[in-house]
N, CA, C and O atoms as CSV, one atom per row, in Angstrom:
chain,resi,resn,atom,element,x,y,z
A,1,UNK,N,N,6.816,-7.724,30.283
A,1,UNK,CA,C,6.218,-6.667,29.486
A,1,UNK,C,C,5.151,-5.986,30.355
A,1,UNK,O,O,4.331,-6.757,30.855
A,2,UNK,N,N,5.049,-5.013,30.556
A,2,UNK,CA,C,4.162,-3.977,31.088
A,2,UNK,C,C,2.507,-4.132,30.318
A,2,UNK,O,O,2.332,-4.493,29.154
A,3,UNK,N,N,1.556,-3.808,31.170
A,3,UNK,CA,C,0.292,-3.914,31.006
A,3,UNK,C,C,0.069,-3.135,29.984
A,3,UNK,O,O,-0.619,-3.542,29.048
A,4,UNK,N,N,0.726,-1.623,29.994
A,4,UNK,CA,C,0.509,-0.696,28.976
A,4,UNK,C,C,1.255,-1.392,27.404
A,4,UNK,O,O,0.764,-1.500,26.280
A,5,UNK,N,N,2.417,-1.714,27.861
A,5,UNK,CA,C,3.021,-1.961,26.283
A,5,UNK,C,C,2.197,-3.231,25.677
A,5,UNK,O,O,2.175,-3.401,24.457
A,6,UNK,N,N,1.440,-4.224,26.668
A,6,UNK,CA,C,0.565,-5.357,26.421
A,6,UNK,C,C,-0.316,-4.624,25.702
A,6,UNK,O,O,-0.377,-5.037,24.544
A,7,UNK,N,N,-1.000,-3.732,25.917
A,7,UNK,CA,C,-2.295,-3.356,25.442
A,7,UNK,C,C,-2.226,-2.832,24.079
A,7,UNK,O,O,-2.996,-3.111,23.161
A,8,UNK,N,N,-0.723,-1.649,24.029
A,8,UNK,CA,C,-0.606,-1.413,22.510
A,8,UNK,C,C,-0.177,-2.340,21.850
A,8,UNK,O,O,-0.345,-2.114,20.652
A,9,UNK,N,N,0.371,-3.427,22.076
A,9,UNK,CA,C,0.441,-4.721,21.245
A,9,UNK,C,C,-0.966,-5.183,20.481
A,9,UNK,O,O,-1.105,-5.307,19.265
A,10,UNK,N,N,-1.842,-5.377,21.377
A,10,UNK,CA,C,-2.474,-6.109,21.147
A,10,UNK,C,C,-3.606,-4.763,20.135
A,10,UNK,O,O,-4.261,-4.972,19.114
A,11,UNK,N,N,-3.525,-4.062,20.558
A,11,UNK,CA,C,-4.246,-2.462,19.610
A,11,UNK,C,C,-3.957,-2.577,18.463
A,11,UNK,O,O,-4.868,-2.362,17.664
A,12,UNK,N,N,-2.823,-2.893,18.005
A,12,UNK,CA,C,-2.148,-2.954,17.098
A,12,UNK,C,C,-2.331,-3.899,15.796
A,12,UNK,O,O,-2.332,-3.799,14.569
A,13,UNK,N,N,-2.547,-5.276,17.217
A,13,UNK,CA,C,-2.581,-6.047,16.626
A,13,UNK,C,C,-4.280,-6.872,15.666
A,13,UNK,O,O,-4.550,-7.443,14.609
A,14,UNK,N,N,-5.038,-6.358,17.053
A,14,UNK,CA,C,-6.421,-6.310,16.125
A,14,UNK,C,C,-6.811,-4.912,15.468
A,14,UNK,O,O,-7.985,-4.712,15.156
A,15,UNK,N,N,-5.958,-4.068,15.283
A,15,UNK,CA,C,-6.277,-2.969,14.075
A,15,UNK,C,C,-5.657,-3.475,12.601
A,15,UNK,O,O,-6.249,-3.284,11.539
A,16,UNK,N,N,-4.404,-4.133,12.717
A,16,UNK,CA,C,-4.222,-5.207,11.440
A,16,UNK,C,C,-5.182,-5.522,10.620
A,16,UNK,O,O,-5.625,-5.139,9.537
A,17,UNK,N,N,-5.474,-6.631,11.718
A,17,UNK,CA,C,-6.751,-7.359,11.243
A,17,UNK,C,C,-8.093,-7.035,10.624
A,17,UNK,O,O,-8.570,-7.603,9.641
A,18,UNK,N,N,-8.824,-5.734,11.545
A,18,UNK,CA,C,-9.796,-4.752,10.825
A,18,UNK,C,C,-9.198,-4.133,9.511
A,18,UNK,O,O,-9.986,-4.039,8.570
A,19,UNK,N,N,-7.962,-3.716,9.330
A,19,UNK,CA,C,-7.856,-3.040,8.238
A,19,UNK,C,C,-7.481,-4.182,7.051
A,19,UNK,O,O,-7.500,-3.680,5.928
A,20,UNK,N,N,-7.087,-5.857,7.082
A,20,UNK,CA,C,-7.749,-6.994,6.371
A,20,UNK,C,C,-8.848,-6.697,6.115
A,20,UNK,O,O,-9.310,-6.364,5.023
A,21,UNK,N,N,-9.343,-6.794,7.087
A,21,UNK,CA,C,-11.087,-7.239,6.641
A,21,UNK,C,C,-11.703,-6.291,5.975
A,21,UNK,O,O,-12.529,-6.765,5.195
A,22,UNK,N,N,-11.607,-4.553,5.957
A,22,UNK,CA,C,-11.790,-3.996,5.231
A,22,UNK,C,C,-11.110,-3.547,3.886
A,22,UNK,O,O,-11.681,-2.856,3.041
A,23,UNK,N,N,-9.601,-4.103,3.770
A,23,UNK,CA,C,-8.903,-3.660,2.560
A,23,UNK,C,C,-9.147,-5.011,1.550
A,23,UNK,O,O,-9.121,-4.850,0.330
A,24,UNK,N,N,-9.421,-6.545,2.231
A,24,UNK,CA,C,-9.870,-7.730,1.261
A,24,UNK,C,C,-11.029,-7.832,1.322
A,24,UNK,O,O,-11.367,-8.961,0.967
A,25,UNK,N,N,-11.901,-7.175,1.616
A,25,UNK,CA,C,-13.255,-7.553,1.926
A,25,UNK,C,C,-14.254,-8.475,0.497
A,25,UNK,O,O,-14.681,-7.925,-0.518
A,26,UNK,N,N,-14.360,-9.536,0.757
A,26,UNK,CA,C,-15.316,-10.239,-0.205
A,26,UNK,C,C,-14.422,-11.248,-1.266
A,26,UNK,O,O,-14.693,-11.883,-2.285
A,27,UNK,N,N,-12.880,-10.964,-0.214
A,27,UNK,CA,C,-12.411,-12.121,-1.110
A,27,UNK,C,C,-11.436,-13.337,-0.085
A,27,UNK,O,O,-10.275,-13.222,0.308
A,28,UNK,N,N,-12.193,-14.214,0.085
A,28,UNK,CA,C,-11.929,-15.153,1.208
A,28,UNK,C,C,-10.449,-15.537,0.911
A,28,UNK,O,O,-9.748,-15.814,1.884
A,29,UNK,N,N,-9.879,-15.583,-0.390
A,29,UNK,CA,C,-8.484,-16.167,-0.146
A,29,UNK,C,C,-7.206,-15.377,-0.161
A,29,UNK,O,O,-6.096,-15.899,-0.065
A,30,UNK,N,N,-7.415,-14.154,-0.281
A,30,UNK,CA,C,-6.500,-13.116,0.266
A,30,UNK,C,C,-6.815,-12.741,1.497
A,30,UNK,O,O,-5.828,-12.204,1.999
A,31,UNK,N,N,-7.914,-12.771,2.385
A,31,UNK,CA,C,-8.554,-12.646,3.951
A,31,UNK,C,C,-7.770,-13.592,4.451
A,31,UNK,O,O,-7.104,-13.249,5.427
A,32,UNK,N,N,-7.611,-15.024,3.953
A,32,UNK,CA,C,-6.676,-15.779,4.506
A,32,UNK,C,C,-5.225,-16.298,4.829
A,32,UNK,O,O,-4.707,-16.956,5.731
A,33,UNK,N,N,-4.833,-15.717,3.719
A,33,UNK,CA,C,-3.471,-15.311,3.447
A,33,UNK,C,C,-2.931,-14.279,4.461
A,33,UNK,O,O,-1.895,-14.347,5.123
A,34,UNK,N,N,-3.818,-13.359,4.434
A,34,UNK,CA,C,-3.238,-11.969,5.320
A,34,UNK,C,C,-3.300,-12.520,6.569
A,34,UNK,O,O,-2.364,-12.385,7.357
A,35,UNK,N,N,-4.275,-13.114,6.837
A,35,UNK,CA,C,-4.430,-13.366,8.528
A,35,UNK,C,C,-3.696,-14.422,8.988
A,35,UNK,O,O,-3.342,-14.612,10.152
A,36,UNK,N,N,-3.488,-15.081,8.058
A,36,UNK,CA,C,-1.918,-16.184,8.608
A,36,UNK,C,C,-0.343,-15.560,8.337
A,36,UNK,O,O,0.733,-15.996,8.746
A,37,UNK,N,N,-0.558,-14.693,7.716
A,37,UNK,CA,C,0.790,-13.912,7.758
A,37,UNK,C,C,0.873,-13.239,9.123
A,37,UNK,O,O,1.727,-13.515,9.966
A,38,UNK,N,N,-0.322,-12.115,9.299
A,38,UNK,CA,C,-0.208,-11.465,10.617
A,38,UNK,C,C,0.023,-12.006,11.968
A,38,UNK,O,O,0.539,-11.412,12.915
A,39,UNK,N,N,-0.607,-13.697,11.917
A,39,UNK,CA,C,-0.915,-14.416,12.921
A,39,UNK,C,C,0.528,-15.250,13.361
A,39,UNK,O,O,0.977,-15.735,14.399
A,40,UNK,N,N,0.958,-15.122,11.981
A,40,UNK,CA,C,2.528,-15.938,11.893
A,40,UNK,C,C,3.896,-15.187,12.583
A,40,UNK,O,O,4.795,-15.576,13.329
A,41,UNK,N,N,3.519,-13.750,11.847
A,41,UNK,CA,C,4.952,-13.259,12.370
A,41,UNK,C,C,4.528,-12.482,13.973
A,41,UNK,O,O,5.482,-12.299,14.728
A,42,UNK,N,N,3.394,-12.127,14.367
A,42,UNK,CA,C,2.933,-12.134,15.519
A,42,UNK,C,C,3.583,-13.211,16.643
A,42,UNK,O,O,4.144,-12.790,17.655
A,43,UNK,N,N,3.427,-14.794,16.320
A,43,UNK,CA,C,3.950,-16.039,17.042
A,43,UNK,C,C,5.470,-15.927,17.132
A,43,UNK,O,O,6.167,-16.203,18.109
A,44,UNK,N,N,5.912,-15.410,15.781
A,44,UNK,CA,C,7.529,-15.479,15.574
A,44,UNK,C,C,8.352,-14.693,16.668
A,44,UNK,O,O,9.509,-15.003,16.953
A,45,UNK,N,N,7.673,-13.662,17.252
A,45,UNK,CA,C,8.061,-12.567,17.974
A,45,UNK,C,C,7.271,-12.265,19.653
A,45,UNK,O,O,7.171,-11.327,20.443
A,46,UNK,N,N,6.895,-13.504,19.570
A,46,UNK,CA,C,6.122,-13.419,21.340
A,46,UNK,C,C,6.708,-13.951,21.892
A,46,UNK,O,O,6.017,-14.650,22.633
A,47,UNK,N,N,8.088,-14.159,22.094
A,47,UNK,CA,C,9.250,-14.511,23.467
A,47,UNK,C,C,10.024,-13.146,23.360
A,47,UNK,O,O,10.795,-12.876,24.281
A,48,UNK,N,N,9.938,-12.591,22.707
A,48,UNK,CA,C,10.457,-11.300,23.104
A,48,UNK,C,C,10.506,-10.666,23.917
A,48,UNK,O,O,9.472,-10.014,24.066
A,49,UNK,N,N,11.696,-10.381,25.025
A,49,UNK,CA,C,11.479,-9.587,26.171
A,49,UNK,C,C,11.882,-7.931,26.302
A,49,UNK,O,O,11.289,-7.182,27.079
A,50,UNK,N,N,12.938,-7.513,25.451
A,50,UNK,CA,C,13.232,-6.633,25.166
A,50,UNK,C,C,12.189,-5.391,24.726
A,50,UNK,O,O,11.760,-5.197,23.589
A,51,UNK,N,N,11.849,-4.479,26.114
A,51,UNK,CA,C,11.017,-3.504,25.495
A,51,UNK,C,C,11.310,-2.766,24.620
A,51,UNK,O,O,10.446,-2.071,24.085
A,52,UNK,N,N,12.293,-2.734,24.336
A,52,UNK,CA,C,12.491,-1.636,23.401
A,52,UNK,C,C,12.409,-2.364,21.831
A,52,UNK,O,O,12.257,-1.768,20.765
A,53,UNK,N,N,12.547,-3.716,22.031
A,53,UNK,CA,C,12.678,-4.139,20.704
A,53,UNK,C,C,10.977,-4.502,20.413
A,53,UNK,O,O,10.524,-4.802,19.308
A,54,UNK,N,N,10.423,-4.425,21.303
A,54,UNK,CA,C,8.592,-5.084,21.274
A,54,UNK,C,C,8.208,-3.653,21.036
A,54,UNK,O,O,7.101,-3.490,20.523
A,55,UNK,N,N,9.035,-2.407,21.360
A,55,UNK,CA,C,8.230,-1.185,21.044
A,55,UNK,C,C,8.286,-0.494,19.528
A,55,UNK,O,O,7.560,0.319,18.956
A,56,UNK,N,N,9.608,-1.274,19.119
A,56,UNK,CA,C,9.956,-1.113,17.445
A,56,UNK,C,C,9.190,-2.258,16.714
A,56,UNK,O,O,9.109,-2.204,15.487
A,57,UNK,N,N,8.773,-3.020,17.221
A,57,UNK,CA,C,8.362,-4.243,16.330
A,57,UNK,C,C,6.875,-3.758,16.033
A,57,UNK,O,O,6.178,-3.992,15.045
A,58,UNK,N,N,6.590,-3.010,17.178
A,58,UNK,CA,C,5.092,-2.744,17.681
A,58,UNK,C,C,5.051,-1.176,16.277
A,58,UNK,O,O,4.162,-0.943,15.458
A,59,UNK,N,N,6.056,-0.592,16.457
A,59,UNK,CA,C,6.078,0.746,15.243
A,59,UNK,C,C,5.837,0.442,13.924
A,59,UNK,O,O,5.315,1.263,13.170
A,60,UNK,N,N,6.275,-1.029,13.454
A,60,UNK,CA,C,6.756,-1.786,12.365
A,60,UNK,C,C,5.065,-2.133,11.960
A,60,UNK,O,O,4.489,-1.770,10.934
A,61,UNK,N,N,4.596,-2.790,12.882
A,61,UNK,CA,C,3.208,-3.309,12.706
A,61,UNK,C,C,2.523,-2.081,12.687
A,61,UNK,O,O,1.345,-2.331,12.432
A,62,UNK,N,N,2.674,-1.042,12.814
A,62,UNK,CA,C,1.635,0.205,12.604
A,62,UNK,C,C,1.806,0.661,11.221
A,62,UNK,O,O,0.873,0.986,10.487
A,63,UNK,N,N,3.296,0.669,10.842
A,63,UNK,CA,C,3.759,1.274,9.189
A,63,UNK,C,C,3.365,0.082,8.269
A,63,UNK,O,O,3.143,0.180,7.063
A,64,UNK,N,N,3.323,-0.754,8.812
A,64,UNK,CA,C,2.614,-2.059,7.784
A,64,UNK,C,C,1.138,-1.693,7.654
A,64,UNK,O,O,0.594,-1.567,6.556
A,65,UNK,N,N,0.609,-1.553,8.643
A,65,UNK,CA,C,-1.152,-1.642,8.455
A,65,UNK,C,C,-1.439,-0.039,7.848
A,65,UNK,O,O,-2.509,0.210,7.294
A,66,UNK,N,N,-0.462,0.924,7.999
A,66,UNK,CA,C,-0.795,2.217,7.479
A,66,UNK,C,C,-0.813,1.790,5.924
A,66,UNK,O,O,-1.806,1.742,5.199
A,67,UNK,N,N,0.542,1.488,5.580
A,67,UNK,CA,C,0.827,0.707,4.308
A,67,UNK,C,C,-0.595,-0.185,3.732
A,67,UNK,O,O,-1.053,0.196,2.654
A,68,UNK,N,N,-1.282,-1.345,4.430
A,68,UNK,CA,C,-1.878,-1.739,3.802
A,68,UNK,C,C,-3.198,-0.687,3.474
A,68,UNK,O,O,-3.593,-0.668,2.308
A,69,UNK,N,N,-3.579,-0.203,4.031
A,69,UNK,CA,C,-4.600,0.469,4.355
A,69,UNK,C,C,-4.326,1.351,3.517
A,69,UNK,O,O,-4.584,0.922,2.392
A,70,UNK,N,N,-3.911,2.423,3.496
A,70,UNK,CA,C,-3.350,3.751,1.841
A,70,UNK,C,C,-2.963,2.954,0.572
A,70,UNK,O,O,-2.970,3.587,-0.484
A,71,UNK,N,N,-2.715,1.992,0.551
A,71,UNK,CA,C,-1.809,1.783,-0.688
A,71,UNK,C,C,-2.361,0.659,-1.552
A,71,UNK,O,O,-1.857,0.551,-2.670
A,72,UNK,N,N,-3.293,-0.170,-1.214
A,72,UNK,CA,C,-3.997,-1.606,-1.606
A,72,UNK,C,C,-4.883,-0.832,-1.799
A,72,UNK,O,O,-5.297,0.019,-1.012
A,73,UNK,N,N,-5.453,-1.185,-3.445
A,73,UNK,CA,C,-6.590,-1.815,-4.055
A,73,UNK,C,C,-7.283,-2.824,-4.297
A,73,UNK,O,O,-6.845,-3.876,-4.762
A,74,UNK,N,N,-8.476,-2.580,-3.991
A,74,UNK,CA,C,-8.874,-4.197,-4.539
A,74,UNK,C,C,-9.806,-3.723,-6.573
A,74,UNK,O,O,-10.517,-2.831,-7.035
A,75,UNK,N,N,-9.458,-4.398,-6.835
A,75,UNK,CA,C,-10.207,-5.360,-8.211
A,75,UNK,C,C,-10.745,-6.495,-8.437
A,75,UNK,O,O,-10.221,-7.588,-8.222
A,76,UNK,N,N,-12.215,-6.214,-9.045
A,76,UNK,CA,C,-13.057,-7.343,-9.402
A,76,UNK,C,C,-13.176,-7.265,-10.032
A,76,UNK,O,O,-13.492,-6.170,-10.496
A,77,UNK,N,N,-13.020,-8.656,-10.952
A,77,UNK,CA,C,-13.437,-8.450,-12.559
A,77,UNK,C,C,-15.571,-8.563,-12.164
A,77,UNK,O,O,-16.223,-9.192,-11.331
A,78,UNK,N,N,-15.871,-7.786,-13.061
A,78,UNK,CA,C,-17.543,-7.801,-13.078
A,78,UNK,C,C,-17.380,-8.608,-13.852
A,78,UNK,O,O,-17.150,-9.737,-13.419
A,79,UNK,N,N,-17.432,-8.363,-15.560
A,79,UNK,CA,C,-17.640,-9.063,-16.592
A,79,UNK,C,C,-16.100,-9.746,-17.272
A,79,UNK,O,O,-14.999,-9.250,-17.033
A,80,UNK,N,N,-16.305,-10.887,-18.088
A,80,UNK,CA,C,-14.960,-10.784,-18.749
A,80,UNK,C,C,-14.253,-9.510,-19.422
A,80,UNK,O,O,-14.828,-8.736,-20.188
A,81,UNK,N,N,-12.898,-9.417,-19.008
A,81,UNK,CA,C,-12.095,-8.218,-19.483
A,81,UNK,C,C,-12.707,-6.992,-19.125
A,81,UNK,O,O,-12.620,-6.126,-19.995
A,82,UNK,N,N,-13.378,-6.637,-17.955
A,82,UNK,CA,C,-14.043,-5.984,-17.591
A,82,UNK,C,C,-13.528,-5.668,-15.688
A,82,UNK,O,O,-14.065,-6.562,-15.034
A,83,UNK,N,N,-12.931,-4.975,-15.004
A,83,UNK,CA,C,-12.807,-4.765,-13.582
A,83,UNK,C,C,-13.122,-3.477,-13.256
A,83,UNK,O,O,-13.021,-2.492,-13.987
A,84,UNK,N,N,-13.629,-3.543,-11.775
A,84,UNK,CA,C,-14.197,-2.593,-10.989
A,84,UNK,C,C,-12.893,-2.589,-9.938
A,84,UNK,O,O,-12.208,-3.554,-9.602
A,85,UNK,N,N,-12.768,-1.131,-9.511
A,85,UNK,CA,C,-11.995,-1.070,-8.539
A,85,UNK,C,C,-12.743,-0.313,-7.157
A,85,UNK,O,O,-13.411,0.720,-7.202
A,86,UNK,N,N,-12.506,-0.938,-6.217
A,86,UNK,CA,C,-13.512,-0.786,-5.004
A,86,UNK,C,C,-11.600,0.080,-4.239
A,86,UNK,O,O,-10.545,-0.474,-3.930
A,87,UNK,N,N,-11.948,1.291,-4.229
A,87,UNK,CA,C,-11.231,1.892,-3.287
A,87,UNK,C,C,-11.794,2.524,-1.479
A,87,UNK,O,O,-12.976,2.866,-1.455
A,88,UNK,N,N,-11.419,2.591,-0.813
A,88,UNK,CA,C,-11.606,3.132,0.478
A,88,UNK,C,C,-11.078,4.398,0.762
A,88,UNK,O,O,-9.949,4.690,0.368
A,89,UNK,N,N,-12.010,5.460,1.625
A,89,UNK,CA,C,-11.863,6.631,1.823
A,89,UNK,C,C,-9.949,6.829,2.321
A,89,UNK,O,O,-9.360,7.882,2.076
A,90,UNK,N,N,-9.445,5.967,2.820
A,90,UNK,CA,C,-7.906,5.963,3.037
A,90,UNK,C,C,-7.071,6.053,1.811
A,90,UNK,O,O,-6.319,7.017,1.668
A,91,UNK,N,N,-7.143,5.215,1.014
A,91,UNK,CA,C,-6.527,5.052,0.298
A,91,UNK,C,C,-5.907,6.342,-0.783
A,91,UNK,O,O,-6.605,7.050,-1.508
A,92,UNK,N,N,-4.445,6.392,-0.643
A,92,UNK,CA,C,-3.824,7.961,-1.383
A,92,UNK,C,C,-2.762,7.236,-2.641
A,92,UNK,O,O,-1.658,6.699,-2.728
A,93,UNK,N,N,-4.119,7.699,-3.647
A,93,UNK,CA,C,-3.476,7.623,-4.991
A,93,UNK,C,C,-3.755,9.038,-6.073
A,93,UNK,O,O,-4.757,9.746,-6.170
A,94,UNK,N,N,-2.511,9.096,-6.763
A,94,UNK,CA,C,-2.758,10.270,-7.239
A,94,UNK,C,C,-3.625,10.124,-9.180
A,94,UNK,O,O,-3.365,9.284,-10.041
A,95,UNK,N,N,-4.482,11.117,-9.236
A,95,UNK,CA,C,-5.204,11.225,-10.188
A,95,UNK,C,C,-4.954,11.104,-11.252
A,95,UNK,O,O,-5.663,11.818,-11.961
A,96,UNK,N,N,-3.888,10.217,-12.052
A,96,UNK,CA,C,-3.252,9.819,-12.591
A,96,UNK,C,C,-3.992,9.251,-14.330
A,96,UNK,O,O,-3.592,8.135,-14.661
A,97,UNK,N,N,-4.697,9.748,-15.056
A,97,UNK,CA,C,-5.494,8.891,-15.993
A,97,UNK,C,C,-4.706,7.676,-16.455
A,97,UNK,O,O,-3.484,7.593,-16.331
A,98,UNK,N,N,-5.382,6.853,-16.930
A,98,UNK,CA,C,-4.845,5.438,-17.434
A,98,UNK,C,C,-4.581,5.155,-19.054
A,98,UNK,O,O,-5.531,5.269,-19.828
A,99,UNK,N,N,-3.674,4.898,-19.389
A,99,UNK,CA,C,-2.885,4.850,-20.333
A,99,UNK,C,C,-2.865,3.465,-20.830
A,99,UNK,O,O,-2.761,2.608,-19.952
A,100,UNK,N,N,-2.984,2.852,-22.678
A,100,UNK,CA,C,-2.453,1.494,-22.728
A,100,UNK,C,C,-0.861,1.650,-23.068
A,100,UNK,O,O,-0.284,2.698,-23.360
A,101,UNK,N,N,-0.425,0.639,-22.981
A,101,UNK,CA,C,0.709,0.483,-23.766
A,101,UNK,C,C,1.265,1.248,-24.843
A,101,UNK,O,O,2.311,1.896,-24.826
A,102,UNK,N,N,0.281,1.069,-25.975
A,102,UNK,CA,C,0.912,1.527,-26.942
A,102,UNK,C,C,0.693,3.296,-27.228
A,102,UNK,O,O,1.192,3.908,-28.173
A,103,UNK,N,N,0.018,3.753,-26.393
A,103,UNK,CA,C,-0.221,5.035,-26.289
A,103,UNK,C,C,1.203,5.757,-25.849
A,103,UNK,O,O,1.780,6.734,-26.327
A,104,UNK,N,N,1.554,4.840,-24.691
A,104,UNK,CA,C,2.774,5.521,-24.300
A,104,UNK,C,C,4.021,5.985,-24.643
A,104,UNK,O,O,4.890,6.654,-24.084
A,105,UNK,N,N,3.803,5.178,-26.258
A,105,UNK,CA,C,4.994,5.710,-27.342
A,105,UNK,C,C,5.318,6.726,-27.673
A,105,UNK,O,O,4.278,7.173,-28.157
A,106,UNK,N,N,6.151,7.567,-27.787
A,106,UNK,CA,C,6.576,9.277,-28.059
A,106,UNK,C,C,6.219,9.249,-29.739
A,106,UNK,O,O,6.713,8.457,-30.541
A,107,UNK,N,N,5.229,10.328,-30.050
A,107,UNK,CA,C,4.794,10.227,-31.029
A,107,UNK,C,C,5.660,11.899,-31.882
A,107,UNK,O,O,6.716,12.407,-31.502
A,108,UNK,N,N,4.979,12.275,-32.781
A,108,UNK,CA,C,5.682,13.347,-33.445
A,108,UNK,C,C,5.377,14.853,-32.119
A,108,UNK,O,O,6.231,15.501,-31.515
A,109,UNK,N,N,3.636,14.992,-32.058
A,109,UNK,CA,C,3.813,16.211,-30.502
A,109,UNK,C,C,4.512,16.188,-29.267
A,109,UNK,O,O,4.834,17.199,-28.644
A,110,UNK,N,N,4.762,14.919,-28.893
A,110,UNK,CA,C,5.778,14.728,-27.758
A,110,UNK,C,C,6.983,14.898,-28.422
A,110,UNK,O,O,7.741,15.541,-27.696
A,111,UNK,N,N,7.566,14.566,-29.626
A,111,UNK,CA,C,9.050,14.513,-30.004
A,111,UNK,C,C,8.702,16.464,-30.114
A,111,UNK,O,O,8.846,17.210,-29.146
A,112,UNK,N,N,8.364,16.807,-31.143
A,112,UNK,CA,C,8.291,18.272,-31.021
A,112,UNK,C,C,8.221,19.297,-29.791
A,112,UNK,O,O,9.021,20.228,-29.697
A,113,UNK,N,N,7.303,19.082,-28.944
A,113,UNK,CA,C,7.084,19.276,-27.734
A,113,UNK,C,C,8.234,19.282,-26.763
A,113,UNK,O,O,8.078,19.984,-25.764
A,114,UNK,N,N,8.984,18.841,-26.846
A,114,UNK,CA,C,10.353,18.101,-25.965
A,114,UNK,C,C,11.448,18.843,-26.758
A,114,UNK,O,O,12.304,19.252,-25.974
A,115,UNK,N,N,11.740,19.185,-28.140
A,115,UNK,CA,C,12.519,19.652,-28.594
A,115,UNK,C,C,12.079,21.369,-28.375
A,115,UNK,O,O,12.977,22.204,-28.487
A,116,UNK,N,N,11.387,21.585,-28.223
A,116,UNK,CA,C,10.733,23.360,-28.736
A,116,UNK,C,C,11.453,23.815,-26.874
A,116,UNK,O,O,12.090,24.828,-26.584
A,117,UNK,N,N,11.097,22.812,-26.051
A,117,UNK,CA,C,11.164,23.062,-24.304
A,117,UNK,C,C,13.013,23.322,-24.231
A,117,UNK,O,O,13.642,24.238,-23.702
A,118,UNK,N,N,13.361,22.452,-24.777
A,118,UNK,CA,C,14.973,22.365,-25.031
A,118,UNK,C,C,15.691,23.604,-25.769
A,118,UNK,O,O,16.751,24.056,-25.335
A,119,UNK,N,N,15.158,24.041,-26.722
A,119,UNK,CA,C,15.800,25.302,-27.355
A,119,UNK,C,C,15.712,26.439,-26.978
A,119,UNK,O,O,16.413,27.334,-27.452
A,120,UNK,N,N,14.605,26.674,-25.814
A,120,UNK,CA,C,14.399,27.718,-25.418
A,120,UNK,C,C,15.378,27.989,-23.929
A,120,UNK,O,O,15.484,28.979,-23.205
A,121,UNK,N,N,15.934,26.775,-23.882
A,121,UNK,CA,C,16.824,27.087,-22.255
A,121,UNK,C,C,18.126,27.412,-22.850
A,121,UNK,O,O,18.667,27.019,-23.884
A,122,UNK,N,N,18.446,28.135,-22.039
A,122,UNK,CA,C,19.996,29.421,-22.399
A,122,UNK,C,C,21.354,28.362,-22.723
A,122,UNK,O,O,21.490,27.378,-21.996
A,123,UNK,N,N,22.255,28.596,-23.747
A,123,UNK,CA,C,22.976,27.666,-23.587
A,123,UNK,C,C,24.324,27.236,-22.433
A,123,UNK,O,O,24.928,26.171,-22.307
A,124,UNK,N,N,24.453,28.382,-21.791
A,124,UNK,CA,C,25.536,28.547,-21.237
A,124,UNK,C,C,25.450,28.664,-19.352
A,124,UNK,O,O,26.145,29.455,-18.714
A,125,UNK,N,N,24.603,27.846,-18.820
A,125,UNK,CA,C,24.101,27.647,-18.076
A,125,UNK,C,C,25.269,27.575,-16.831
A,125,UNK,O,O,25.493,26.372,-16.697
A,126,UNK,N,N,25.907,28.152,-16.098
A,126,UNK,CA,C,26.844,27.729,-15.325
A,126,UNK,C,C,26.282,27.607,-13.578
A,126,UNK,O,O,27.058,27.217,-12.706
């Protein structure tokens, strides 16, 4: 393996890790979990000689840590039945308000609503 492809390995590989420590931050047993996963399939794949396959494996470990990094939340419960969600300037979720369960039932304005949208489209649509 080349000095250069060594180095983005290893770039790679402690940017993982920073983006652990900042996406679990303050919770020691998901910090540990992650870092024996990373540390694991890291070992699984260091006889690898094939550059081209260490340069896809190496792509793989970047779409993972992009992945963790945009897409993980963390939650703490403060009080009972009570959680805080600690998001990071990365993280892309859409503005979505929060809904229970039983809200989500189609009530008489959604059944109306849905029928009024329907009668107004032409019937003969080809």
């Amino acid at each position: 393996m080349s000095d250069s492809l060594r180095r983005e390995v290893l770039r790679v590989f402690k940017q993982l890790h920073r983006t652990r420590l900042k996406t679990f931050k303050d919770d020691e047993y998901a910090l540990q979990v992650v870092r024996n996963k990373i540390n694991e399939e890291y070992r699984k794949y260091k006889n690898v000689i094939n550059t081209a396959a260490i340069e896809e494996l190496n792509r793989f470990a970047q779409e993972v840590e992009r992945g963790v990094r945009t897409t993980i939340i963390q939650a703490v419960e403060t009080t009972p039945g009570r959680v805080e969600l600690r998001l990071t300037p990365d993280v892309l979720v859409d503005n979505v308000p929060y809904k229970d369960q039983e809200d989500n039932k189609p009530g008489k304005e959604e059944t109306q609503a849905s029928s009024s949208c329907t009668s107004k489209m032409p019937k003969d649509t080809k």
